[in-house]
C-alpha positions as CSV (number, residue, x, y, z in Angstrom):
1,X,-7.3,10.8,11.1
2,X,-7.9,7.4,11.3
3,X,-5.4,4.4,10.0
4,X,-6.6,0.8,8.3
5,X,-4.7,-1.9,7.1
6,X,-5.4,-3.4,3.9
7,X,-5.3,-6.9,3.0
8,X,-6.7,-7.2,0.1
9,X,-5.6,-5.3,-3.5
10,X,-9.2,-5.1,-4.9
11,X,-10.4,-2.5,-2.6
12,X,-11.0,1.0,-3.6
13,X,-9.0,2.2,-1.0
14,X,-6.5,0.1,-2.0
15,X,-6.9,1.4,-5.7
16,X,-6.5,4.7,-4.4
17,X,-3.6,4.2,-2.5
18,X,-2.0,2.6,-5.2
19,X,-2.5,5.3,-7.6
20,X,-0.8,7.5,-5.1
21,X,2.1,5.0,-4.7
22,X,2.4,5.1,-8.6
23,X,2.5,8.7,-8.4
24,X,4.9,9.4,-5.5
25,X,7.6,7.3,-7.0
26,X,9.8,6.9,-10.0
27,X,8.9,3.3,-12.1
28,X,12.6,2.1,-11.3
29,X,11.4,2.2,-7.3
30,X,8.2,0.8,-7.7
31,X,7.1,-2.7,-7.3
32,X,4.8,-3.9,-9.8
33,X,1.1,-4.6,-9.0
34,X,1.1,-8.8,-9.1
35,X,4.2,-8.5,-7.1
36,X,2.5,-6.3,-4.4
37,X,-0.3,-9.0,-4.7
38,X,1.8,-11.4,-3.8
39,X,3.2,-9.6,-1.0
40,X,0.2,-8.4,0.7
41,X,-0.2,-12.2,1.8
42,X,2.6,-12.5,4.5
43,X,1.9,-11.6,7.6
44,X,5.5,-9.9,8.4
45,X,4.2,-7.0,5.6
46,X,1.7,-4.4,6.3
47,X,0.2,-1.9,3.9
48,X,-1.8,0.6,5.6
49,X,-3.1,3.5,4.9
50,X,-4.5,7.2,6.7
51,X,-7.9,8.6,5.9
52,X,-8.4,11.9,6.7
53,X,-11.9,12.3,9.6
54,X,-13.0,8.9,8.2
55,X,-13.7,10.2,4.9
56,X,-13.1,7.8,2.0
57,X,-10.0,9.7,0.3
58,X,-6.9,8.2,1.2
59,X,-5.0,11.1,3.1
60,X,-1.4,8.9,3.2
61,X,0.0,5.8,2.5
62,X,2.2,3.8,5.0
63,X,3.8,1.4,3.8
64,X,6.0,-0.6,7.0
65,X,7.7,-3.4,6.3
66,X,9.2,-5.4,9.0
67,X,11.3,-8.0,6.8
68,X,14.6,-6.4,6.2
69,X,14.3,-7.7,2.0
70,X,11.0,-7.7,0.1
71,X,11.6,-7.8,-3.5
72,X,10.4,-4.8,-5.5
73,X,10.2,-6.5,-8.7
């Protein structure tokens, strides 16, 4: 297993991950994409996620956030 942090929201990885997010959670718990954008630019938030022997298919998300409030939308 191996665990990378994105920064960036144009990655395939990222893509992947996100498509996972969408699926994993109802739209009312979501945050929107150009708010995750936003987001992914302070420091205090980290969006990482867990491939699976190095392969390219994202395995699991993580999502850690060490602010106590990040809006969702």
């Amino acid at each position: 297993m191996k665990r990378t942090r994105l920064g960036k929201t144009t990655t395939a990885d990222f893509l992947q991950a996100w498509e996972l997010y969408e699926d994993a959670f109802p739209e009312e718990e979501r945050r929107e994409l150009n708010l995750q954008q936003q987001i992914m630019h302070d420091a205090n938030y980290h969006f990482d996620i867990i491939t699976d022997n190095g392969s390219e298919k994202v395995a699991r998300m993580i999502i850690e956030v060490v602010r106590e409030k990040i809006p969702k939308k």
